[in-house]
C-alpha positions as CSV (number, residue, x, y, z in Angstrom):
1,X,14.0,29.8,-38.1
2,X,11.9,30.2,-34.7
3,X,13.8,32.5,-32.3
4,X,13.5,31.6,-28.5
5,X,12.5,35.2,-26.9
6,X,11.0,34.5,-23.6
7,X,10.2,31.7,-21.4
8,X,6.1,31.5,-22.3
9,X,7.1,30.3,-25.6
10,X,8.6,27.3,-24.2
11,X,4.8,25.4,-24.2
12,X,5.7,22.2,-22.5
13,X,4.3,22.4,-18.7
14,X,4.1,25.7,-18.8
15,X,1.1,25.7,-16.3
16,X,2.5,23.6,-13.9
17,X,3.8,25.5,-10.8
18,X,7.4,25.2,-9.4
19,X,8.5,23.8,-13.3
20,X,11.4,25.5,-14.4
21,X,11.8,24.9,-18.0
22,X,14.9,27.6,-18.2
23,X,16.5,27.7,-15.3
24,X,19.5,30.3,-16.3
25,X,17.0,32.7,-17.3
26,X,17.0,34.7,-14.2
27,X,20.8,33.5,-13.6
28,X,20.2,32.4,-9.9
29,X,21.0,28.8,-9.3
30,X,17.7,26.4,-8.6
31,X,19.4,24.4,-6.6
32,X,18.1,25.5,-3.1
33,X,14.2,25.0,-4.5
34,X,14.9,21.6,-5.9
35,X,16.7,20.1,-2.8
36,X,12.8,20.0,-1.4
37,X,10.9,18.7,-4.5
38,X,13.6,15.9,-4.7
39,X,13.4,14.9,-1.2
40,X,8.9,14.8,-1.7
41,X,9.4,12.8,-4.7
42,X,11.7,10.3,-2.8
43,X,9.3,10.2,0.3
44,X,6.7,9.5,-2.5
45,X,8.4,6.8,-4.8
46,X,9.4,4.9,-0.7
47,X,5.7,5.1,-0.1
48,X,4.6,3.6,-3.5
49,X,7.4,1.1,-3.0
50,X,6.0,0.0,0.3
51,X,2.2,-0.4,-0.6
52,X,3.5,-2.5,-3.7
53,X,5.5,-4.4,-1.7
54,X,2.4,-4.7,1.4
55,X,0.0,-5.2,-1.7
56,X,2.4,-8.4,-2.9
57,X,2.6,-9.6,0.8
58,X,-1.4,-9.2,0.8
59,X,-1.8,-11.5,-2.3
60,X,0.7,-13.6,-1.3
61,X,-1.6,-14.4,2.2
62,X,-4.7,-14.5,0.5
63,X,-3.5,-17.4,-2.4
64,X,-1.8,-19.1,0.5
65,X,-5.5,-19.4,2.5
66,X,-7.5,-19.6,-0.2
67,X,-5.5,-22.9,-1.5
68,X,-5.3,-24.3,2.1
69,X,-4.9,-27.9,2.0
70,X,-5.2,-28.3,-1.8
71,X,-1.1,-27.8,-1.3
72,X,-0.3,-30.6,0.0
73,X,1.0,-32.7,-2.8
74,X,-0.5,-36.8,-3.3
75,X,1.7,-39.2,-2.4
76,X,3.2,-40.1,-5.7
77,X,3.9,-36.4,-6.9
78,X,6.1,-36.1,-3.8
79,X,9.9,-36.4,-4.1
């Protein structure tokens, strides 16, 4: 049985900076330096929300003029 001694044998993201993959190790509470990476990461996913949503809108224009009056339905197809 592997015993847990330190935190550098805990391999997953180790090299990433600001990860804390025990945060009771020291016994002071992460809570203040995770307030700021939370509020980055929700800026980030709004931003990737809105150029998904400006991408969509984009699309949307260019199928709209690039169908132009092959739209309008014959007579007999409309209702």
């Amino acid at each position: 049985m592997l015993t847990v001694k330190s935190m550098k044998q805990i391999r997953t993201s180790r090299n990433v900076r600001s990860f804390r993959a025990c945060p009771q190790a020291t016994g002071v509470s992460a809570a203040p330096h995770d307030k700021p990476r939370l509020t980055r990461e929700e800026a980030a996913l709004m931003a990737r929300k809105g150029r998904r949503l400006w991408l969509e809108e984009q699309w949307r224009e260019h199928f709209a003029r690039a169908a132009g009056p092959l739209r309008v339905l014959p007579p007999s197809a409309r209702g």
